[in-house]
C-alpha positions in Angstrom: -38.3 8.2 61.7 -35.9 11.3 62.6 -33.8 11.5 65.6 -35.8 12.3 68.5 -32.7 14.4 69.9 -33.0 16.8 67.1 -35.6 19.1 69.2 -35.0 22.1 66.5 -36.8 19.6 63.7 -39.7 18.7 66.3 -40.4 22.1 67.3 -40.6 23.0 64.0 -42.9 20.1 62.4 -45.4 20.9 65.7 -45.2 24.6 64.8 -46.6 23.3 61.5 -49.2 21.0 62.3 -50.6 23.8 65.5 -51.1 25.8 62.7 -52.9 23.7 60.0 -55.3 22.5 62.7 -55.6 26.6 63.7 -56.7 26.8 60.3 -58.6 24.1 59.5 -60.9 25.1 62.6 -61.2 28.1 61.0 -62.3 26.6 57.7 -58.7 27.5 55.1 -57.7 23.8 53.9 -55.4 25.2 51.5 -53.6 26.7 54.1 -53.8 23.5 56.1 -52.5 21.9 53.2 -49.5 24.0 52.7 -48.4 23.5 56.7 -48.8 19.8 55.8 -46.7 20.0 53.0 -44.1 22.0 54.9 -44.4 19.6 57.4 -43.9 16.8 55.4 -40.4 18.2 54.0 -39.2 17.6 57.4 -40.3 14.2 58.4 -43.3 12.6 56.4 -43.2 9.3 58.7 -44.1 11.9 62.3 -46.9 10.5 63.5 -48.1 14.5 63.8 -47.6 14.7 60.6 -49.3 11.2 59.6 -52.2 11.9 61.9 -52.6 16.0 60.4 -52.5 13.6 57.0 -55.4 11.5 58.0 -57.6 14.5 59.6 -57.4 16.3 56.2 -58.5 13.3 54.3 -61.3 12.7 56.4 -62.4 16.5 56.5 -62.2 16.3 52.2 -63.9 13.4 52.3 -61.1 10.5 51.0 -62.2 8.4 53.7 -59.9 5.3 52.1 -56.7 7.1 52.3 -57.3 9.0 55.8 -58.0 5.3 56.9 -54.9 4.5 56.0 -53.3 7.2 57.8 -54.8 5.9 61.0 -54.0 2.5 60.6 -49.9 3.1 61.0 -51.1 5.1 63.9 -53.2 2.4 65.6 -50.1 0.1 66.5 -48.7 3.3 68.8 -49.0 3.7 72.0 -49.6 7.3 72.4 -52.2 10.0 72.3 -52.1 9.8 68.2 -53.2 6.3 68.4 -55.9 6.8 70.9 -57.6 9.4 68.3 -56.1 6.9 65.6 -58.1 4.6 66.4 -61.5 6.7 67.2 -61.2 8.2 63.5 -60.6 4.5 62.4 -63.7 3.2 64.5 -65.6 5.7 62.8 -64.4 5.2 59.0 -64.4 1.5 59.3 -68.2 1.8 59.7 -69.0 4.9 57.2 -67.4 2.8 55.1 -69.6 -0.5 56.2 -66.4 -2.5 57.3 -67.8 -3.6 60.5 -65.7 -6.4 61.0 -62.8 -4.0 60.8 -65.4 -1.6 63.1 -65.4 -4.6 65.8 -61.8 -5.0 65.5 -60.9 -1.6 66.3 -62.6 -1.1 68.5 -61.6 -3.9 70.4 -58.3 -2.0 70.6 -59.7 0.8 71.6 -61.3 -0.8 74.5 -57.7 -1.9 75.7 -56.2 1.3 75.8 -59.9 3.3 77.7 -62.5 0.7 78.4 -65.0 3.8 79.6 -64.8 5.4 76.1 -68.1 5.5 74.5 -67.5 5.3 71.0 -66.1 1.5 72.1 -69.8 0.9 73.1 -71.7 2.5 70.8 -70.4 1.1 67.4 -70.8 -2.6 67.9 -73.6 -1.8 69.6 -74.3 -0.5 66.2 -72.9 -2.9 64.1 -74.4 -5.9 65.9 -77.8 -3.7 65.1 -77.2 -3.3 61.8 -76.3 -7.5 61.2 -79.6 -8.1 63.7 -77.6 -9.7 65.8 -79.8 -8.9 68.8 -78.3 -11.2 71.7 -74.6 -9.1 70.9 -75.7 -5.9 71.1 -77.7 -6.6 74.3 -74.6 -8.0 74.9 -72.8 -4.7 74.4 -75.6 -2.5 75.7 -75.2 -4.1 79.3 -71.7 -3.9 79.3 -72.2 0.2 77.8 -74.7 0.3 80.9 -72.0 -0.5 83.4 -69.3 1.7 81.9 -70.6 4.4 80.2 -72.0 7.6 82.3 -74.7 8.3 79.7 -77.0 5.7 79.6 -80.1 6.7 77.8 -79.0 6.1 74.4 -78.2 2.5 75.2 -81.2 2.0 77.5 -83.8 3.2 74.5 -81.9 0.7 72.4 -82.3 -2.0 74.8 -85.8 -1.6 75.8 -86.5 -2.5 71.9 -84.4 -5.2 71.9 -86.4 -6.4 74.5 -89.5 -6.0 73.4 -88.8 -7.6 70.0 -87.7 -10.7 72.6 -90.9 -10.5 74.2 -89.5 -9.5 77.2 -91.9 -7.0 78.5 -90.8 -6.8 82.0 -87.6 -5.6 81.9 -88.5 -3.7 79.6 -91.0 -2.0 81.5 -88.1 -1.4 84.2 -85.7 0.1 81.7 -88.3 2.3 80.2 -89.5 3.7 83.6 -86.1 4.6 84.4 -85.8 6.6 81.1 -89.0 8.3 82.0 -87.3 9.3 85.2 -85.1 11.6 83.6 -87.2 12.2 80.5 -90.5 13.0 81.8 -91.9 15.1 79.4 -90.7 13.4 76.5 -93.8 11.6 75.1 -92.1 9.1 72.7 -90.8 7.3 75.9 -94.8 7.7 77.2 -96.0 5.8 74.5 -93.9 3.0 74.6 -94.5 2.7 78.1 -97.7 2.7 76.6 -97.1 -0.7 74.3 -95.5 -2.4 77.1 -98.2 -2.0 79.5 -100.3 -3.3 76.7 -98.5 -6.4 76.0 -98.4 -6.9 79.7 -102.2 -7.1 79.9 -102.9 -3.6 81.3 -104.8 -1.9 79.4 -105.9 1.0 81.9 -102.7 1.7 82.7 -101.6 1.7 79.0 -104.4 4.2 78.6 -102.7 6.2 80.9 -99.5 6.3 79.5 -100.8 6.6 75.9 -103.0 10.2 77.1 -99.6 11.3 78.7 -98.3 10.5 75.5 -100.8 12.8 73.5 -100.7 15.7 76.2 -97.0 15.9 75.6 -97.2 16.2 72.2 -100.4 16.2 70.1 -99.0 16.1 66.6 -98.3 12.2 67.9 -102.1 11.6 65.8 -101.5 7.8 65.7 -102.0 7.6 69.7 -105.2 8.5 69.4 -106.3 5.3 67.5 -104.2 3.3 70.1 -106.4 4.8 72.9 -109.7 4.5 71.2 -108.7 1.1 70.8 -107.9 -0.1 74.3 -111.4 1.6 75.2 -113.2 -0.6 72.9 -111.4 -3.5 74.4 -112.5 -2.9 77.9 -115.9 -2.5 76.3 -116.3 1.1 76.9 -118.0 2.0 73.5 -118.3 5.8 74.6 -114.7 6.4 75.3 -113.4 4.7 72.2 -115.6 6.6 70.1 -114.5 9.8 71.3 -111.1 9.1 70.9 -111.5 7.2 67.4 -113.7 10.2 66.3 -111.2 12.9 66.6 -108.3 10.6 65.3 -110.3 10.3 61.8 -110.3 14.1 61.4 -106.7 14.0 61.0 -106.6 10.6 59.3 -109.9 10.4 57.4 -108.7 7.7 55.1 -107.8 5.0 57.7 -110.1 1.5 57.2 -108.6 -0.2 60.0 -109.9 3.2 62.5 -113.2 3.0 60.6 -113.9 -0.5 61.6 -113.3 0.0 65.0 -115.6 3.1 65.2 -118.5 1.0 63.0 -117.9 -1.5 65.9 -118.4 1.3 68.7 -121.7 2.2 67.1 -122.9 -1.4 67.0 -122.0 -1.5 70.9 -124.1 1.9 71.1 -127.1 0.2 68.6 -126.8 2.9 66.4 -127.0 0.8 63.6 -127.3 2.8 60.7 -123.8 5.0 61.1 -122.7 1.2 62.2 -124.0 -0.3 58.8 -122.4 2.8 56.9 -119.4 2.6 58.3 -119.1 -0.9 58.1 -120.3 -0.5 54.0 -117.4 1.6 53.5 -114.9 -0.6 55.1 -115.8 -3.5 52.8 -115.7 -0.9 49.3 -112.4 0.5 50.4 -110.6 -2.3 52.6 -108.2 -4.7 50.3 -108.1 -6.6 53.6 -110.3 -9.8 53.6 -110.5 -10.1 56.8 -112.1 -6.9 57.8 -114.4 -7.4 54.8 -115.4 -10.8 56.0 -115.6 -9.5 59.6 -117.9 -6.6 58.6 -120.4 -8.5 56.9 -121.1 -10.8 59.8 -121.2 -7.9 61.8 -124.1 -6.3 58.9 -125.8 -9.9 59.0 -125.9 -9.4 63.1 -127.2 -6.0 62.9 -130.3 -6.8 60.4 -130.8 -9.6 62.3 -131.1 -7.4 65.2 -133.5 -5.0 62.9 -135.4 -8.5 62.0 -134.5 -8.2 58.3 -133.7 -11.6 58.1 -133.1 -11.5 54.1 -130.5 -9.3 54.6 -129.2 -10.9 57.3 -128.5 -13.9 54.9 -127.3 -12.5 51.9 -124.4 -11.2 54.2 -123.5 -14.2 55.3 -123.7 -15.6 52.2 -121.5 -12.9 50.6 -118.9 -13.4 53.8 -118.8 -16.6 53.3 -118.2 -16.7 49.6 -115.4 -14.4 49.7 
């Protein structure tokens, strides 16, 4: 390191490194690179100097050796470090060294515990190892520090669901909906919860404020035709199951719940052809099986009673 008393050599390596950032926001990295040189021919161990060094790897895309750069900056105790140690939070896991992600950012938190990038990247890390319980971990600890919270209270609510914990989720997602409430991803999985909670009309709510949001979001259709046909509302389901298979005319699993509606409605001949076409397209057994005790209870309805056999025959032997 130089002498810190020789102001003239100071002045003159920040005059350098002012003006290679001045150009690198403007896009010149040769020029950059000739401030750096100059700047380098003065004092190579700065830590401006180290830390202009470590920004122009990063921005050329030498992620390796900018690390490196940051790394004899991390151990400061200065503004250098602080972005030091951002830059190596964020190389460390480009770079999929996630332990060294974890460590660094451990640091980090020492020196600002309210910076977000702390938070966010184990959060990250923990979801990219599935390590579920640490990034809830990290999410409530985000939640208490961090003035944004929706990023890390959409993560949560999906950790939570995966953990079968549909009540809190339920709470976290209401409160995103509070200050997203016309974002209709958050509406459907509102939607889900209310469904795993047992209710249904609800989740039918939620699910058609989904869709009125945004109707390019097809898939809630068959979600809401569905939930009809569960509460035993044949009408509603087909209506809802109908105009989904115009935009997804290939879906087996949508065409067995409509040849179900129509067995509900005894209209048995679009329930017998749809539940024909489920069993010559479906590679599913089950909904092959299920559809041909469905066709033996419909001809048994119509009093073919042949018919009504040889289904159950060929359910049985498949």
């Amino acid at each position: 390191m130089i002498d810190y008393t020789d102001i003239h050599k100071i002045l003159k390596i920040l005059e350098y490194v002012t003006e290679a950032f001045r150009q690198l926001n403007n896009g010149n990295i040769s020029k950059a690179e000739e401030c750096l040189k100059k700047a380098k021919e003065i004092d190579e161990d700065n830590d401006f100097v180290i830390y202009l060094e470590g920004s122009l790897y990063m921005i050329k895309g030498d992620l390796e050796k900018a690390e490196e750069c940051f790394e004899k900056l991390s151990v400061l105790s200065n503004n250098r470090s602080i972005a030091s140690l951002r830059n190596l939070i964020c190389l460390s896991f480009i770079n999929k060294k996630y332990d060294d992600t974890l460590k660094y950012a451990e640091i980090l938190k020492k020196h600002s515990d309210s910076c977000p990038l702390v938070y966010f990247h184990k959060m990250l890390v923990y979801l990219q190892r599935y390590e579920l319980d640490k990034a809830l971990k990290v999410i409530d600890e985000a939640l208490k520090k961090i003035p944004n919270k929706e990023i890390y209270l959409r993560e949560k609510v999906r950790i939570l669901i995966h953990y079968n914990r549909y009540d809190e989720a339920y709470e976290c997602v209401n409160e995103l909906i509070k200050n997203n409430p016309n974002d209709a991803y958050l509406w459907e999985l509102k939607g889900d919860i209310l469904k795993e909670l047992g209710d249904i009309e609800e989740a039918i709510i939620a699910y058609v404020t989904s869709y009125n949001l945004n109707n390019n979001l097809t898939h809630i259709l068959k979600k809401i035709g569905y939930l009809y046909l569960t509460l035993g509302d044949a009408d509603k389901s087909l209506k809802y199951l109908s105009k989904y298979l115009k935009y997804k005319s290939l879906d087996i699993e949508a065409k067995f719940y409509l040849a179900l509606c129509y067995e509900k409605l005894k209209e048995y001949e679009k329930a017998l052809n749809l539940f024909d076409e489920v069993i010559e397209s479906s590679k599913n057994k089950i909904y092959q099986k299920i559809s041909r005790l469905y066709k033996a209870k419909i001809y048994e309805y119509l009093k073919k009673y042949d018919r009504s056999v040889e289904e159950l025959n060929k359910a049985f032997e498949d």
